[in-house]
C-alpha positions in Angstrom: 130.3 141.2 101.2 127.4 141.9 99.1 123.8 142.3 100.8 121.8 139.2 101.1 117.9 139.7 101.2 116.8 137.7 104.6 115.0 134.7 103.3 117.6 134.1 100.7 119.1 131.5 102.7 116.3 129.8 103.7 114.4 129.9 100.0 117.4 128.2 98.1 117.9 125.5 101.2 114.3 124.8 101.0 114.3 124.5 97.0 117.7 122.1 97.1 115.6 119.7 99.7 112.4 119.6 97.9 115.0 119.2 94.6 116.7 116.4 96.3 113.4 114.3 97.7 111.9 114.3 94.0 115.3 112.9 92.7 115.4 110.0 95.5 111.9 109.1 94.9 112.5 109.4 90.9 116.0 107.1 91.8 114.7 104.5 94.0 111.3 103.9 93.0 112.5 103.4 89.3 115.0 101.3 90.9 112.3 99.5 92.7 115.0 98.7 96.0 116.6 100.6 98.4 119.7 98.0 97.7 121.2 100.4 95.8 124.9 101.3 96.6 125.2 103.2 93.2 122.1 105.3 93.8 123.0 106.2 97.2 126.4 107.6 95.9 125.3 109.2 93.2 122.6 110.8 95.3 125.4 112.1 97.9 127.6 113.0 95.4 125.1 115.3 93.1 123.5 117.0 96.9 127.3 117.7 97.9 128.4 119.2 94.5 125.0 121.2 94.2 124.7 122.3 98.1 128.4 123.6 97.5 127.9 125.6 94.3 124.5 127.1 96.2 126.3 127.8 99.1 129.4 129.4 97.7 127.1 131.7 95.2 124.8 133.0 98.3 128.1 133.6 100.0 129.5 135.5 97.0 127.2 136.6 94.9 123.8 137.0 96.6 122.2 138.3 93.6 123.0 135.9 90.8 122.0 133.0 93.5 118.4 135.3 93.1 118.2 135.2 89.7 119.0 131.5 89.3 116.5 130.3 91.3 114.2 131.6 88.8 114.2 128.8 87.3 112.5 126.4 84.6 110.0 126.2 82.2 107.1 128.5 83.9 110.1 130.8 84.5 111.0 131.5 80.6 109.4 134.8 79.2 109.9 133.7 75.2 107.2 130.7 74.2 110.4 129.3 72.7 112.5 128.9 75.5 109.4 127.6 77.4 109.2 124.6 74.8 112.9 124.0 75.1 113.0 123.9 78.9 110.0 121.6 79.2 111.8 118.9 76.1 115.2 119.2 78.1 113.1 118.5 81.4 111.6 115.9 80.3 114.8 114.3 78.6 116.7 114.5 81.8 114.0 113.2 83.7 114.1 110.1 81.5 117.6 109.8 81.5 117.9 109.1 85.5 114.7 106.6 85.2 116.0 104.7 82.2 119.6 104.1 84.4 117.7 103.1 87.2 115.2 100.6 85.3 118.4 99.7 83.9 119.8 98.5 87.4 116.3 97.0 88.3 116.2 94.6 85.5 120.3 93.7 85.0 119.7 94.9 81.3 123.7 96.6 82.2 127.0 94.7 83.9 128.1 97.9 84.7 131.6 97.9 86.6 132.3 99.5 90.1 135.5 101.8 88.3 132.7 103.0 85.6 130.4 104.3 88.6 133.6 106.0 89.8 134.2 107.4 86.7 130.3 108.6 86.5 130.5 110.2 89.7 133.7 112.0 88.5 132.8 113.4 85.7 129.3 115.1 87.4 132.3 116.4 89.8 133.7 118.1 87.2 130.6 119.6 85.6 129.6 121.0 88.6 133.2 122.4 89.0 132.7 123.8 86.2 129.8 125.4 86.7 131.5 126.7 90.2 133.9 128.2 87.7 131.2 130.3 85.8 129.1 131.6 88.1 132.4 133.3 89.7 133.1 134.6 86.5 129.8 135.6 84.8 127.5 137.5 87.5 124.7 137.4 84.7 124.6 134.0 84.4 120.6 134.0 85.2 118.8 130.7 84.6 116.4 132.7 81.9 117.1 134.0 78.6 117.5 137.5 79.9 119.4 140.7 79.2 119.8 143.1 82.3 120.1 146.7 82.1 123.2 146.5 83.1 124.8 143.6 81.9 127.9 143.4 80.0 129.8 140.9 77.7 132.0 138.3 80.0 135.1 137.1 77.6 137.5 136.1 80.5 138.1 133.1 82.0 136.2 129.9 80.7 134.4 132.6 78.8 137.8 133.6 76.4 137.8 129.4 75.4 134.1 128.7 74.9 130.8 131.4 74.4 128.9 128.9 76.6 130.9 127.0 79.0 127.6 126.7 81.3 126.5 124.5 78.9 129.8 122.4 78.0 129.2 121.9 81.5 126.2 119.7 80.4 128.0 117.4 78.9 130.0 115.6 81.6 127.0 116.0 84.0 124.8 114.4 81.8 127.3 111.7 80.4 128.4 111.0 84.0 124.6 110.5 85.5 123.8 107.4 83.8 127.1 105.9 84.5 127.2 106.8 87.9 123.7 105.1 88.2 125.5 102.0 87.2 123.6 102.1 83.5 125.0 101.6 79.7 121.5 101.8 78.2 121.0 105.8 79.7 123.5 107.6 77.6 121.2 107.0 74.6 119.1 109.8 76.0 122.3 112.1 76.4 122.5 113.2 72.7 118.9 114.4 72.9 119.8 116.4 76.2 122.5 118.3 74.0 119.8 118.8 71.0 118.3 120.7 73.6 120.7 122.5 75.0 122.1 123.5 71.3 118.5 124.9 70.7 119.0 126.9 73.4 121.8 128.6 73.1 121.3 129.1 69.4 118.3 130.9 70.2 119.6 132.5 73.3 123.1 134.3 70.9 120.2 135.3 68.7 118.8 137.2 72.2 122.3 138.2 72.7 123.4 139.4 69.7 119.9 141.5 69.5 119.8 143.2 72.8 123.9 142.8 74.3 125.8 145.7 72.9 129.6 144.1 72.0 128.0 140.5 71.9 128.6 140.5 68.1 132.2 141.1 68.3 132.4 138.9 71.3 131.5 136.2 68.8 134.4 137.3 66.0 136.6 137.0 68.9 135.5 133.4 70.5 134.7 131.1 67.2 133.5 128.2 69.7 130.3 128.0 71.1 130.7 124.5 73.7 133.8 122.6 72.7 137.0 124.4 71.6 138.5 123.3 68.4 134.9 121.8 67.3 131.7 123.4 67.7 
């Protein structure tokens, strides 16, 4: 089993609570009740989905689960990917309190089999996401290249050059439906804009510094969805 620095445990814990307070508050004070059956599930949905990933990374790959909590913004080296990371924060802040305002003022007659649904498909992003941090051990959460690093082109990685990201896309579709809203998916294409600048810059990183990145991308044409982009 690899060597787990002491604290590591008790860091990442403490990050996921302080993670999961702010998006409670962000939830239910938008929402402006507590009556909120579609809040609360999404909220224990999202905490078990994320608490899982954390967990089975520190278990498995001690390092990586280092590295990604490096997180954010203030954690970006290139002024670029600062900018980005601030835009996509801020978008995905406003998706979550534009769903809840949506519940607080009726503007949606949103179904109970669409919450489902929402809550489903932020299952399956964060499965996904499971699914590449077991196969990439350099999936950082900076644009960074590590001495040591090498090019990953197996498993999601032989379909897609950044299936991290395609994960975005059914967590961030599913958020707004989960939080029983029809008016929060507008903000979901600007949450891609985001992550597309990103990862454009980020191959330009790659290509640059990687050695074998460049043929990596002869050999996988797609960058998030096979057959189209």
């Amino acid at each position: 089993m690899p060597e787990k620095a002491p604290d590591l445990g008790r860091r990442a814990a403490a990050a996921n609570a302080k993670f999961f307070i702010a998006l409670a508050v962000i939830i239910f004070v938008a929402a402006g009740t507590p009556a909120y059956w579609q809040g609360w599930l999404f909220l224990a949905n999202f905490i078990f989905w994320c608490t899982g990933v954390t967990a089975y990374v520190y278990w498995h790959d001690p390092a990586l689960l280092e590295k990604r909590m490096r997180a954010g913004p203030a954690a970006e080296t290139e002024p670029l990917q600062k900018r980005i990371q601030l835009f996509t924060s801020i978008v995905m802040t406003a998706l979550i309190i534009l769903s809840a305002l949506d519940y607080r003022f009726g503007w949606s007659s949103v179904p109970a089999w669409v919450v489902i649904l929402g809550n489903l498909l932020i299952a399956a992003g964060f499965l996904l996401v499971a699914i590449v941090l077991r196969e990439n051990s350099f999936a950082s959460a900076t644009i960074q290249v590590s001495p040591d690093q090498t090019v990953v082109s197996t498993g999601p990685y032989a379909l897609v050059r950044h299936p991290m990201y395609a994960a975005v896309l059914p967590l961030a579709t599913g958020m707004p439906l989960a939080l029983a809203s029809f008016w929060g998916p507008l903000i979901v294409p600007l949450i891609m804009a985001g992550i597309i600048l990103r990862l454009i810059d980020e191959e330009r990183h790659l290509s640059r510094d990687l050695p074998g990145y460049e043929d990596y991308r002869r050999k996988v044409r797609y960058r998030l969805v096979p057959g189209l982009w």
